[in-house]
Residue frames relative to the residue before (quaternion, step in Angstrom):
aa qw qx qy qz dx dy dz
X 1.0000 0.0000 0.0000 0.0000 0.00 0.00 0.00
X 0.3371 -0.7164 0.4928 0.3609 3.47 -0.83 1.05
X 0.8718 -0.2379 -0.1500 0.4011 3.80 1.02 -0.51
X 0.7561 -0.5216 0.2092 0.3353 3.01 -1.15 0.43
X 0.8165 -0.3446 -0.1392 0.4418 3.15 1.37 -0.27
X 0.5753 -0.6847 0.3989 0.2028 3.70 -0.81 1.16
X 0.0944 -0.7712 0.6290 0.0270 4.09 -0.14 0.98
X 0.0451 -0.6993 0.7134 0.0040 3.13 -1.30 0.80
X 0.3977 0.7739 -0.4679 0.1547 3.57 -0.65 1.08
X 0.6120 -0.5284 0.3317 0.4860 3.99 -0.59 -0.56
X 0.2398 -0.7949 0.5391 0.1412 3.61 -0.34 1.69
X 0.0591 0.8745 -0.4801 0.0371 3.44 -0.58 1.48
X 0.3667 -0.5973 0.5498 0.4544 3.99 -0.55 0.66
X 0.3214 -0.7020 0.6006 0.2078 4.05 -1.18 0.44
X 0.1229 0.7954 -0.5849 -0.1007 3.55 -0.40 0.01
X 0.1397 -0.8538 0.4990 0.0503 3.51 -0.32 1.39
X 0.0438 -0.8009 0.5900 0.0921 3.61 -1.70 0.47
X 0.3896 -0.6927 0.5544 0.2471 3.71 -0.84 0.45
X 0.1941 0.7135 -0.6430 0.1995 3.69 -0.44 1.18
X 0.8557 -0.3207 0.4055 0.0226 2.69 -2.21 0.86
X 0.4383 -0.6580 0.5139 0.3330 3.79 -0.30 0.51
X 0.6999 0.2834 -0.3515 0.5533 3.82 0.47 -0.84
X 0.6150 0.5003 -0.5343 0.2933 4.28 -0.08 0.71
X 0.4071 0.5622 -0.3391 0.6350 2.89 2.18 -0.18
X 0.6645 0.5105 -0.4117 0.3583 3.63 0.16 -0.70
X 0.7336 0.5376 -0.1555 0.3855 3.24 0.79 -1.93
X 0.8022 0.1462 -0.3570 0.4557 3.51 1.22 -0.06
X 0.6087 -0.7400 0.1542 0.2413 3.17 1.21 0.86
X 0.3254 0.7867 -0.3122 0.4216 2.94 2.03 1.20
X 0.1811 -0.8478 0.4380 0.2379 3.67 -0.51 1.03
X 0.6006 -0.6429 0.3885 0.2739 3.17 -1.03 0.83
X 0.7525 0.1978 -0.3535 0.5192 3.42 -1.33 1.22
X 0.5804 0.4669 -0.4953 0.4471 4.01 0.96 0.26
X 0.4586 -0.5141 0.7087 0.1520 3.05 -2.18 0.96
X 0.2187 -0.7683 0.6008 -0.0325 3.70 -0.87 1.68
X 0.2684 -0.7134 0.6433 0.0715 3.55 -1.14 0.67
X 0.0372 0.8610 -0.4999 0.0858 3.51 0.35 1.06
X 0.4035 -0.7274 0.5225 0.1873 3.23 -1.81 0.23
X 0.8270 -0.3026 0.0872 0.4657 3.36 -0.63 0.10
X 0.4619 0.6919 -0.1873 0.5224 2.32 1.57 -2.58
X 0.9565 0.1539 -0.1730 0.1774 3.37 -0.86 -1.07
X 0.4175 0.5973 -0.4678 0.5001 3.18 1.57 -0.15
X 0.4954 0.5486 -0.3715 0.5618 4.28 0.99 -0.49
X 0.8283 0.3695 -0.2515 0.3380 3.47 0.18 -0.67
X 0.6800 0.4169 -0.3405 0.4980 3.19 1.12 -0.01
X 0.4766 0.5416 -0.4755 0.5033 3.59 1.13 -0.62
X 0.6356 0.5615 -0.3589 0.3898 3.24 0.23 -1.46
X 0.7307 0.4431 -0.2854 0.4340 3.95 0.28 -1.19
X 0.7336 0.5183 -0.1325 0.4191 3.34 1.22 -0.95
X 0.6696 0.6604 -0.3007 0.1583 3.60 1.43 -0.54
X 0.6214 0.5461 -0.3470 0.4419 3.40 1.62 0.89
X 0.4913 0.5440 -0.4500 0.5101 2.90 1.56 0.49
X 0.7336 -0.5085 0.3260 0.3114 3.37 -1.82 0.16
X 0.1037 -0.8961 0.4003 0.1616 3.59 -0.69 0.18
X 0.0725 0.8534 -0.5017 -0.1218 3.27 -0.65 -0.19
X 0.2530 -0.7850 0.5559 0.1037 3.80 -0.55 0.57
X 0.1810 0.7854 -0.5708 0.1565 3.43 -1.82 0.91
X 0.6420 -0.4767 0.2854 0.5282 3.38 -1.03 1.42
X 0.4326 0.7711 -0.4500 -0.1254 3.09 -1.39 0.07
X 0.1140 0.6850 -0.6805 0.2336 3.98 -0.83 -0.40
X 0.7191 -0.5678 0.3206 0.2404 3.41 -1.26 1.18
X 0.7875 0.4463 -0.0909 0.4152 3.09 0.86 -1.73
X 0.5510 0.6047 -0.3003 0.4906 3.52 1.95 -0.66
X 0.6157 0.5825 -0.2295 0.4785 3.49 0.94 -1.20
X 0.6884 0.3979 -0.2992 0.5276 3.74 0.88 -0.65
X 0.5970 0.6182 -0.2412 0.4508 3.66 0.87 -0.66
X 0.6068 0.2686 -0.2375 0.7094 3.57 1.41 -1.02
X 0.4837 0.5788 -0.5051 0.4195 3.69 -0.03 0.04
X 0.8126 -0.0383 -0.0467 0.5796 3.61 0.30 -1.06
X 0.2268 0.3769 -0.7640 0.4720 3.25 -0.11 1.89
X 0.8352 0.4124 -0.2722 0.2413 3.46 0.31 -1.48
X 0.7734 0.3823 -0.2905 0.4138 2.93 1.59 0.26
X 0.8123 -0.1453 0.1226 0.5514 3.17 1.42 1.07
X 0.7300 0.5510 -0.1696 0.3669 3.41 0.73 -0.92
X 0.3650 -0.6702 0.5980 0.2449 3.39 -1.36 0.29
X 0.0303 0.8126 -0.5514 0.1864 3.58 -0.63 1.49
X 0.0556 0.8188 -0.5712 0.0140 3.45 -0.89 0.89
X 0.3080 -0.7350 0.6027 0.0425 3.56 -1.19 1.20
X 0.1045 0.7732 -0.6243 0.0392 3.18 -1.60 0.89
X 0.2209 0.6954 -0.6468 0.2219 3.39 -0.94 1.23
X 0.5187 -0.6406 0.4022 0.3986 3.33 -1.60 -0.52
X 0.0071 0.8824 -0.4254 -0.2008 3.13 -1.22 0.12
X 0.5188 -0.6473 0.3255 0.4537 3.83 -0.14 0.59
X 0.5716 -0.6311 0.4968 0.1679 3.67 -1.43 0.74
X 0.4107 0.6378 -0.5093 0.4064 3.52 0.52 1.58
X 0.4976 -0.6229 0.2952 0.5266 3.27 -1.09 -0.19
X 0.4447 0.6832 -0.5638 0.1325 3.86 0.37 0.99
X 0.5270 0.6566 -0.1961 0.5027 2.36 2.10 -0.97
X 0.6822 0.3713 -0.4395 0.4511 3.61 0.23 -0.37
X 0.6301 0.5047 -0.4246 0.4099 3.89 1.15 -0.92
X 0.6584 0.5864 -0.2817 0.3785 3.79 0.86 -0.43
X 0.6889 0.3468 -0.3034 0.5595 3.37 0.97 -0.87
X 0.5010 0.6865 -0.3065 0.4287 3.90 0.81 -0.35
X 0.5788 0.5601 -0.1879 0.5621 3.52 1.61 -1.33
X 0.6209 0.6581 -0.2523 0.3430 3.26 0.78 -1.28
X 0.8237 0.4191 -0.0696 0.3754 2.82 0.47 -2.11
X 0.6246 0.4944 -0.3374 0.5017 3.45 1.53 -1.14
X 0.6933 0.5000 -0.4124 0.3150 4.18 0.91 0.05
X 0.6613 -0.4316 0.3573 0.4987 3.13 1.85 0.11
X 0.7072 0.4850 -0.3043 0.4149 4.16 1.06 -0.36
X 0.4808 -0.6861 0.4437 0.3182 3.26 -0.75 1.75
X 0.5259 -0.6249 0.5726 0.0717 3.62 -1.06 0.75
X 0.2588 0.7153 -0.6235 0.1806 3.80 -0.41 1.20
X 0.4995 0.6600 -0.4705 0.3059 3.57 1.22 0.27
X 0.5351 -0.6975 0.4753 0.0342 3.37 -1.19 1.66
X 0.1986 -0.7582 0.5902 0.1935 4.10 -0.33 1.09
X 0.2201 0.6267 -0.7293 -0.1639 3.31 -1.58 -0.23
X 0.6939 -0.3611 0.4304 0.4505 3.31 -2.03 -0.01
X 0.6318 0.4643 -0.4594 0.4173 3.15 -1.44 1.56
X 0.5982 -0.5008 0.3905 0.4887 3.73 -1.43 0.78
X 0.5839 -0.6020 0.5406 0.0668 2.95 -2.05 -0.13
X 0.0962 -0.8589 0.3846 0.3242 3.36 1.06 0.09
X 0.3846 -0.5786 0.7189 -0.0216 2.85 -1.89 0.97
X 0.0291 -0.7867 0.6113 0.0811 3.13 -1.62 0.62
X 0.3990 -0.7901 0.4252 0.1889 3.60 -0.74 1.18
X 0.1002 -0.8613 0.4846 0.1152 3.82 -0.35 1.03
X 0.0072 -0.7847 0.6154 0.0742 3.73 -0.38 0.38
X 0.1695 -0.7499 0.6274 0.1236 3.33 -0.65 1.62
X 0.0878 -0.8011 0.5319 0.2599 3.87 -1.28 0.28
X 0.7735 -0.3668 0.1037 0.5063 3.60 -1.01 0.55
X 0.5516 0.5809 -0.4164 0.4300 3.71 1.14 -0.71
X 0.3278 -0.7378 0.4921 0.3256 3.67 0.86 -0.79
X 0.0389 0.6818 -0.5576 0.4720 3.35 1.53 1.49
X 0.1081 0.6856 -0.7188 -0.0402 3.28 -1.53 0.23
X 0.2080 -0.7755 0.5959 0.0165 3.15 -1.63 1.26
X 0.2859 -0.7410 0.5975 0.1101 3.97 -0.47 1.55
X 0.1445 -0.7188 0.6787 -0.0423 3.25 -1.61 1.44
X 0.0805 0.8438 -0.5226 0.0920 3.73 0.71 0.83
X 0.0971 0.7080 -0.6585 -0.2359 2.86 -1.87 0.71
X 0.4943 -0.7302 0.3194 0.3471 3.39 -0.45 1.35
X 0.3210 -0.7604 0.5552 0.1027 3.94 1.08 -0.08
X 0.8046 -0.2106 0.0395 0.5538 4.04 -0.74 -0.82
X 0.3820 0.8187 -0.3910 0.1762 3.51 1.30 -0.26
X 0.6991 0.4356 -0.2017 0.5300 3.21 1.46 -1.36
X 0.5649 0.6098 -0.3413 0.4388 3.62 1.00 0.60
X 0.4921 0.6040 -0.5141 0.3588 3.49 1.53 0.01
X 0.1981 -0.7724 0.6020 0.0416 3.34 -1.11 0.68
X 0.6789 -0.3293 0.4043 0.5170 4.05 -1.50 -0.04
X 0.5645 0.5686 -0.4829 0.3533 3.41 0.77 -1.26
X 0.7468 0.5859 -0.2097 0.2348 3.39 0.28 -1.15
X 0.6280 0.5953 -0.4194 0.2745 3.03 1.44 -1.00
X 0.3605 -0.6832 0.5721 0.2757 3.94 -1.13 0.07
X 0.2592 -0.8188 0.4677 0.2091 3.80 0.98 1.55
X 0.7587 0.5034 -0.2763 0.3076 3.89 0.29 -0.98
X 0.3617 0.6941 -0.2666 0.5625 3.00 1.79 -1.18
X 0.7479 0.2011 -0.1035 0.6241 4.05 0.19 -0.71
X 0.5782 0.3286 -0.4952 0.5590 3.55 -0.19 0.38
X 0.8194 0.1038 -0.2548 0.5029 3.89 -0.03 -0.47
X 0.5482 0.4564 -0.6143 0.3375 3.83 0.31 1.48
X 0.4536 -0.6626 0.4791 0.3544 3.62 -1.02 0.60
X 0.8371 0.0225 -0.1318 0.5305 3.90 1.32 0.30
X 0.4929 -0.6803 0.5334 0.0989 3.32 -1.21 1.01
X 0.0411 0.7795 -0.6242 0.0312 4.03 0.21 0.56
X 0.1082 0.7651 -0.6333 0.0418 3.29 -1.53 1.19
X 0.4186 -0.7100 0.5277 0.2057 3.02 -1.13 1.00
X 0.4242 -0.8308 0.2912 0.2121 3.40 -1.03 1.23
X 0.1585 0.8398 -0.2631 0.4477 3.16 2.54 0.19
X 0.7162 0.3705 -0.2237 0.5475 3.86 0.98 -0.78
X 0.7655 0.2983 -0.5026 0.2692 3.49 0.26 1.12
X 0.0708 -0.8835 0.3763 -0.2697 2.40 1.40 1.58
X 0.6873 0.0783 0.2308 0.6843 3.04 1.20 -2.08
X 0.7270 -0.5882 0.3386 0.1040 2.68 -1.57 1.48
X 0.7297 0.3276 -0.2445 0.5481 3.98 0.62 -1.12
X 0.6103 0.3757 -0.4580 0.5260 4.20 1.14 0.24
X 0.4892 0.6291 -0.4146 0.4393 3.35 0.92 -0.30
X 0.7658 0.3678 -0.1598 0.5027 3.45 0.45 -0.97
X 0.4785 0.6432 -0.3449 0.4882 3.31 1.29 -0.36
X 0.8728 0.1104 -0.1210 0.4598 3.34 0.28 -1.02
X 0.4885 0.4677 -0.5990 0.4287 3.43 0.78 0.51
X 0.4313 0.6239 -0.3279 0.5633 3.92 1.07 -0.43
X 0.6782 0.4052 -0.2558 0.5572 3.99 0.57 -1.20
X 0.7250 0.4252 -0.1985 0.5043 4.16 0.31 -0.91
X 0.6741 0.4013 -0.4133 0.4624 3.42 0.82 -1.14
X 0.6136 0.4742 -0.4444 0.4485 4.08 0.91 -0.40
X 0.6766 0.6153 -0.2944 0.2773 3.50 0.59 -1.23
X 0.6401 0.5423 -0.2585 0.4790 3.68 1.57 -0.53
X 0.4855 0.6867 -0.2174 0.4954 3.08 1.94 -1.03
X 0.7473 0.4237 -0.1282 0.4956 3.84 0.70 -1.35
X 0.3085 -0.7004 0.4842 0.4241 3.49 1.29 -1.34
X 0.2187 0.7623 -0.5481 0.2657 3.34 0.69 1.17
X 0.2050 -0.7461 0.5627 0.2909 3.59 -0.22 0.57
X 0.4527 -0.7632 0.4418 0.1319 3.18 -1.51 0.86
X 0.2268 0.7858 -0.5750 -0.0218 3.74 -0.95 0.02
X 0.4391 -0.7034 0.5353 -0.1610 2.86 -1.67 1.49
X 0.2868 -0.7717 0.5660 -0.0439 3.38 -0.21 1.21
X 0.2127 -0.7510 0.5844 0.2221 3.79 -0.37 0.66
X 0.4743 -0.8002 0.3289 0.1630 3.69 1.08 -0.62
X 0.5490 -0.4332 0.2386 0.6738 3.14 1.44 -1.27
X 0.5579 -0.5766 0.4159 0.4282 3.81 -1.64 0.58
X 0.5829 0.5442 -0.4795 0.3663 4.01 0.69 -0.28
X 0.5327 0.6133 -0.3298 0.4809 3.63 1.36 -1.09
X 0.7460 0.4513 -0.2313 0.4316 3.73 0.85 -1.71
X 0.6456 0.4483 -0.3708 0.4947 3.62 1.06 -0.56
X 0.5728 0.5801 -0.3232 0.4806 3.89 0.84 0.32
X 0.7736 -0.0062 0.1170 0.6227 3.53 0.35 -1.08
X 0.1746 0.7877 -0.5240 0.2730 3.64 0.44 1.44
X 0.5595 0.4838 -0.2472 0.6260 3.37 1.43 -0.25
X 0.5752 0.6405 -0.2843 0.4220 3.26 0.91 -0.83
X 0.6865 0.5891 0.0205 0.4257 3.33 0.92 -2.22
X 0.7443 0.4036 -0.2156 0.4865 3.35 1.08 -1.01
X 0.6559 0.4385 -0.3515 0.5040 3.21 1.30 -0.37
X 0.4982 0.5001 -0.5436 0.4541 3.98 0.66 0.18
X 0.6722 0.5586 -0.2851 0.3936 3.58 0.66 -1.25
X 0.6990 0.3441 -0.4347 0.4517 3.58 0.78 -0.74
X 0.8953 0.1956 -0.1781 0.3585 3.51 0.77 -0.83
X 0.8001 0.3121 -0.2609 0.4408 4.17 0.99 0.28
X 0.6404 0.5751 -0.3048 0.4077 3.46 1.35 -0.28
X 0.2121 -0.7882 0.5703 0.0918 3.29 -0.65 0.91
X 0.7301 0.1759 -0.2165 0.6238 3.67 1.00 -0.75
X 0.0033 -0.7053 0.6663 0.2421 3.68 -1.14 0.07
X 0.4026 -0.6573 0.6256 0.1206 4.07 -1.90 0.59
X 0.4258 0.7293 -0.4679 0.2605 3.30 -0.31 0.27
X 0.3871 -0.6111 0.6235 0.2967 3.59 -1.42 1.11
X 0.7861 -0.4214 0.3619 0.2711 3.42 -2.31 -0.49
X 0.6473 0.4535 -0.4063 0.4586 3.04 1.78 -0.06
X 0.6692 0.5072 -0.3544 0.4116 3.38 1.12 -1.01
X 0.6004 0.5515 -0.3651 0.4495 3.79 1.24 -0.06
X 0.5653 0.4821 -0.3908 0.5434 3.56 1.48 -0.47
X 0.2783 0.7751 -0.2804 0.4930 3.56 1.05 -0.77
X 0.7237 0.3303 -0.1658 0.5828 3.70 -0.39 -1.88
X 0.9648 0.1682 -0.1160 0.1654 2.71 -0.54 -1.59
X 0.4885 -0.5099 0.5040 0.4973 3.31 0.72 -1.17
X 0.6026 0.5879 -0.3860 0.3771 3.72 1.10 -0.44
X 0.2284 -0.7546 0.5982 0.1437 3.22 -1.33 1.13
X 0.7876 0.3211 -0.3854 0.3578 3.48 1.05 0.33
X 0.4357 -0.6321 0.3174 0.5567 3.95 -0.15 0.31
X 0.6280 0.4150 -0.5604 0.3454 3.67 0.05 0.12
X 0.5513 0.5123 -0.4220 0.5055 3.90 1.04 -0.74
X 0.8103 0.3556 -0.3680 0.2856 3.88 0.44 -0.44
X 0.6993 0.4687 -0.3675 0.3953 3.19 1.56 -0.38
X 0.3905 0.5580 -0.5646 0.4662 3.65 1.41 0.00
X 0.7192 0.4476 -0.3406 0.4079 4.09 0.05 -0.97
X 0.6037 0.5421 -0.2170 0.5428 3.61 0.77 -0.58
X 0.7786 0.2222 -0.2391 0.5360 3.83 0.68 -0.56
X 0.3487 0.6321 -0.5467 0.4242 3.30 0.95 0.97
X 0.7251 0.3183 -0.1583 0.5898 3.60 0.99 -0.89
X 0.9030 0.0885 -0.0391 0.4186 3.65 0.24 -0.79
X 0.2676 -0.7391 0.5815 0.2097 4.07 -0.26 1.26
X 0.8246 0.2008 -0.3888 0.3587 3.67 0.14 0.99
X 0.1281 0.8934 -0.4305 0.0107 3.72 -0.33 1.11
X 0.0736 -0.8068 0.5664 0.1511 3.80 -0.28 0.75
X 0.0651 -0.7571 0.6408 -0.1095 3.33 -0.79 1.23
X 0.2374 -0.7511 0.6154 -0.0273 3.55 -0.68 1.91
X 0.1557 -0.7543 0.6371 0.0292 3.40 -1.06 1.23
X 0.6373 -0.6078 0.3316 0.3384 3.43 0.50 0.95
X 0.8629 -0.0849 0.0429 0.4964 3.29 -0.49 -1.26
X 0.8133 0.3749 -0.2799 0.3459 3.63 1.08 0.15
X 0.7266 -0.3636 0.0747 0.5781 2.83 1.54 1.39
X 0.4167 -0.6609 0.5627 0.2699 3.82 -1.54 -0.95
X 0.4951 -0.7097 0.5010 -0.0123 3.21 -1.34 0.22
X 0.2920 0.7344 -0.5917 0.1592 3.70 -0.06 0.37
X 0.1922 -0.7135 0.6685 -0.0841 2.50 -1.94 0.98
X 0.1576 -0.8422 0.4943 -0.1463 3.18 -0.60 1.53
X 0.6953 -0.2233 0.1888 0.6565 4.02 -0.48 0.85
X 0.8865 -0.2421 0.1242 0.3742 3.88 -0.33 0.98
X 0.5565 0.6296 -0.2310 0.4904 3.56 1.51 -0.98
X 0.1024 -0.7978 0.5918 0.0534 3.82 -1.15 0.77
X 0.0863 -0.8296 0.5517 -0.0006 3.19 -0.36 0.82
X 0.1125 -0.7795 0.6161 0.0157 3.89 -0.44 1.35
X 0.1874 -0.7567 0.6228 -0.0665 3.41 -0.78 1.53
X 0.4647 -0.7112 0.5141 0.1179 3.89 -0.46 1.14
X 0.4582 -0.7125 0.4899 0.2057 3.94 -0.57 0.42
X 0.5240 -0.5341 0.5510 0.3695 3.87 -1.11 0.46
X 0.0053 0.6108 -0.7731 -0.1707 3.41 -1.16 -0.27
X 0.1674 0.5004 -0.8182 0.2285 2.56 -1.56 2.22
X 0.6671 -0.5242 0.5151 0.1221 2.96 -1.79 -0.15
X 0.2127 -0.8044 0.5358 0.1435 3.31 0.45 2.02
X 0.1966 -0.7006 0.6747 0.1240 3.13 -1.73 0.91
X 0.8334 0.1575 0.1683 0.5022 3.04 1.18 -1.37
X 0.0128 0.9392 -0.3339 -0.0798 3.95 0.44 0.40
X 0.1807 0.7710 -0.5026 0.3469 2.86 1.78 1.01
X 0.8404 0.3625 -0.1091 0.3879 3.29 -1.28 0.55
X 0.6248 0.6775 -0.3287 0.2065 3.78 1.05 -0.56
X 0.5627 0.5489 -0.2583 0.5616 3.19 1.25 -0.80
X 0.6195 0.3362 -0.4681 0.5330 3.98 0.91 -0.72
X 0.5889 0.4198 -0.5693 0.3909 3.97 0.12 -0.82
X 0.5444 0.5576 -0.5769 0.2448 3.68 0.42 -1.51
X 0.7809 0.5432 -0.0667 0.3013 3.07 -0.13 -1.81
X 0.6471 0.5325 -0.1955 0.5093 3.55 1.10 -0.49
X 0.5781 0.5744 -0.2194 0.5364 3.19 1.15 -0.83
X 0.7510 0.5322 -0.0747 0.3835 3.27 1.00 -1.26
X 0.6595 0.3394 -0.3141 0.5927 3.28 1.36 -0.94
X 0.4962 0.5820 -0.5026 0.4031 3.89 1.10 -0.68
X 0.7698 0.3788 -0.2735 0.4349 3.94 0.54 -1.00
X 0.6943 0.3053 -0.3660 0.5391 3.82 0.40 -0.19
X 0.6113 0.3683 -0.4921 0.4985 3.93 0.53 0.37
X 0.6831 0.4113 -0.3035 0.5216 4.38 0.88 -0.48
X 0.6049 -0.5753 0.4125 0.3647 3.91 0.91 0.52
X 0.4124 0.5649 -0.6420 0.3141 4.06 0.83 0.73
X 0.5681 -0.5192 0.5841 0.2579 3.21 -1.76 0.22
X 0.5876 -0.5365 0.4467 0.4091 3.57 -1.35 1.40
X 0.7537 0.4520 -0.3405 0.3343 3.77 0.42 0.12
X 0.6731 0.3114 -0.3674 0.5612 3.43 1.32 -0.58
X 0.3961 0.7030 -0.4737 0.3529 4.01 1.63 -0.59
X 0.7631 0.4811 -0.1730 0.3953 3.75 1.16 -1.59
X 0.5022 0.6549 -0.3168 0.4674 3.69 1.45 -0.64
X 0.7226 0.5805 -0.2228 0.3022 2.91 1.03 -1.53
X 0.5723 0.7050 -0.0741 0.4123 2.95 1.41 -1.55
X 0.6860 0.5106 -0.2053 0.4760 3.09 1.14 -1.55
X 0.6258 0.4227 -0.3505 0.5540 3.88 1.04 -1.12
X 0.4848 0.5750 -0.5123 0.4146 3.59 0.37 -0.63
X 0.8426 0.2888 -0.2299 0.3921 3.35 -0.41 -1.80
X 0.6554 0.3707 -0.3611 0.5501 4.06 0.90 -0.09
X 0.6277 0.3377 -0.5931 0.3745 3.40 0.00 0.36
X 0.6842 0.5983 -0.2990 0.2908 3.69 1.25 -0.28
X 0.4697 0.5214 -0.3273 0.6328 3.26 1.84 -0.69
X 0.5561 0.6544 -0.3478 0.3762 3.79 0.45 -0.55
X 0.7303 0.1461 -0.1209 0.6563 3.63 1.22 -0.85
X 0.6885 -0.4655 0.4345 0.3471 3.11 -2.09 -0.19
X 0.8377 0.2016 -0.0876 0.4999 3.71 -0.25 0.68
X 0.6969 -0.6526 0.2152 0.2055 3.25 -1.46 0.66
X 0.7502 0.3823 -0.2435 0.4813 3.22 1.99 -0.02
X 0.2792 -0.7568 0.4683 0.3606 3.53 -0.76 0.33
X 0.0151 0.8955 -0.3966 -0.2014 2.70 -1.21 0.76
X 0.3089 0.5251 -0.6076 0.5096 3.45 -1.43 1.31
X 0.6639 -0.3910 0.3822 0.5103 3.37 -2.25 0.40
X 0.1304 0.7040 -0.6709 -0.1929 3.18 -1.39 0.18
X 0.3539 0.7177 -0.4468 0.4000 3.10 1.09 0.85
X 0.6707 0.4823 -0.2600 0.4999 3.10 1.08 -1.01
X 0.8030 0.4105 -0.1658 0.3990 3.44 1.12 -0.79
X 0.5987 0.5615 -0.3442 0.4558 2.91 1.29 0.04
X 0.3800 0.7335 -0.2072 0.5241 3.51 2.27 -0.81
X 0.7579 0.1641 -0.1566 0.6117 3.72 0.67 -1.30
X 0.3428 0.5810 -0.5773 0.4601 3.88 0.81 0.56
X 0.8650 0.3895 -0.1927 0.2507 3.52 0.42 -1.48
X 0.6727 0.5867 -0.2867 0.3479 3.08 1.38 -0.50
């Protein structure tokens, strides 16, 4: 296999700020939701925001997991669109300099960007505008590029819009064809209350792994406890990681449960955790770990990221993650 695993998702520049519960109020944004924004408003928050610090970084859900396992060794490749400016060239450049094979597709137009406002709780709230993103098309897909990965990772953000929609049901409907195994990120519970019909049908018929926290699984199913959601959930798919925030995770595997206990650190920031989660995870069941040490792994992953500002670490973490394991 050329790589371990192939991401398909929305390649966005991040541009993060630390604010105050009432700047959330004042623009009447709740906290922990993933916004679709226009222009108009994507102006109106910068604008509210342009005396505060910044800082900027590759990002998008499905990117962030991709650099994750490069950085930890792996072979990882990304594909979406991006617009022909100079974010785009600073974005695919990121990519490449973390080590992730490049299959993302330019045209004329912005790049999207996504606005992050962390508050003091270390919540974060995404203001995105997807710019050329919502322009990826089948055309785009790179068909071989998925025939020689040992997984297919989607983000669940892309049925958002119609021509990525079709994109990746086109991308999965090949990947079952070839024997790619599949996996499926739910993303978030506002995403899952949207395209939940949608979701259940991948699961009954192309997803082999599914991602998802306790809300976006309450969300699916209707279950309010995790064992009521992963019995409903392993009706359709025989592999499920399910992150319970602060009291650790869950996976399920051909009938087997495996309960995996949380780090204790000190959230600063919880951008990004669910991609490390997950990254960690597909890096260990593609390199020959067990669904237990695959899930450990995962776990340090996603706490060494809540641990800092933003979604990437930065330094070897190979090396440290290496004298983590031993």
């Amino acid at each position: 296999m050329n790589h371990n695993v192939l991401g398909l998702g929305n390649p966005l520049i991040d541009i993060f700020f630390n604010v105050e519960d009432s700047f959330m109020s004042d623009l009447k944004l709740e906290k922990g939701s993933m916004n679709l924004v226009d222009v108009t408003r994507q102006k109106e928050i910068l604008e509210k925001s342009k005396d505060l610090k910044k800082s900027t970084a590759l990002g998008g859900s499905c990117a962030n997991t991709m650099a994750m396992i490069a950085q930890l060794g792996g072979k990882s490749a990304y594909g979406g669109k991006l617009g022909e400016d100079d974010l785009g060239i600073d974005y695919e450049n990121q990519l490449i300099d973390l080590g992730v094979t490049s299959l993302l597709k330019k045209q004329a137009g912005v790049t999207g960007s996504t606005i992050i406002l962390v508050t003091p709780d270390a919540e974060r709230t995404m203001n995105t505008h997807l710019g050329m993103c919502v322009n990826f098309s089948k055309e785009d897909l790179e068909l071989d590029a998925i025939k020689d990965s040992e997984y297919i990772y989607v983000e669940g953000y892309l049925w958002d819009t119609p021509t990525q929609k079709e994109a990746v049901v086109s991308a999965l409907k090949y990947a079952k064809s070839v024997g790619t195994k599949i996996s499926l990120t739910l993303s978030d519970s506002f995403c899952v209350e949207r395209h939940k019909e949608d979701f259940q049908h991948l699961m009954d018929n192309y997803v082999d792994l599914i991602f998802c926290n306790e809300t976006e699984a309450g969300f699916m199913t209707g279950g309010k406890e995790t064992e009521e959601q992963i019995e409903i959930m392993s009706k359709s798919v025989n592999q499920i990681v399910l992150t319970l925030g602060k009291k650790g995770s869950v996976i399920y595997k051909d009938g087997t449960i495996t309960r995996l206990k949380p780090f204790e650190v000190k959230a600063i920031d919880t951008t990004g955790a669910g991609d490390s989660y997950a990254a960690g995870y597909l890096f260990g069941i593609t390199n020959g770990y067990s669904i237990e040490e695959a899930g450990i792994l995962a776990s340090y992953c996603a706490a060494t990221i809540v641990s800092q500002l933003g979604p990437r670490y930065n330094g070897d973490f190979k090396s440290q993650v290496i004298n983590y394991m031993k």
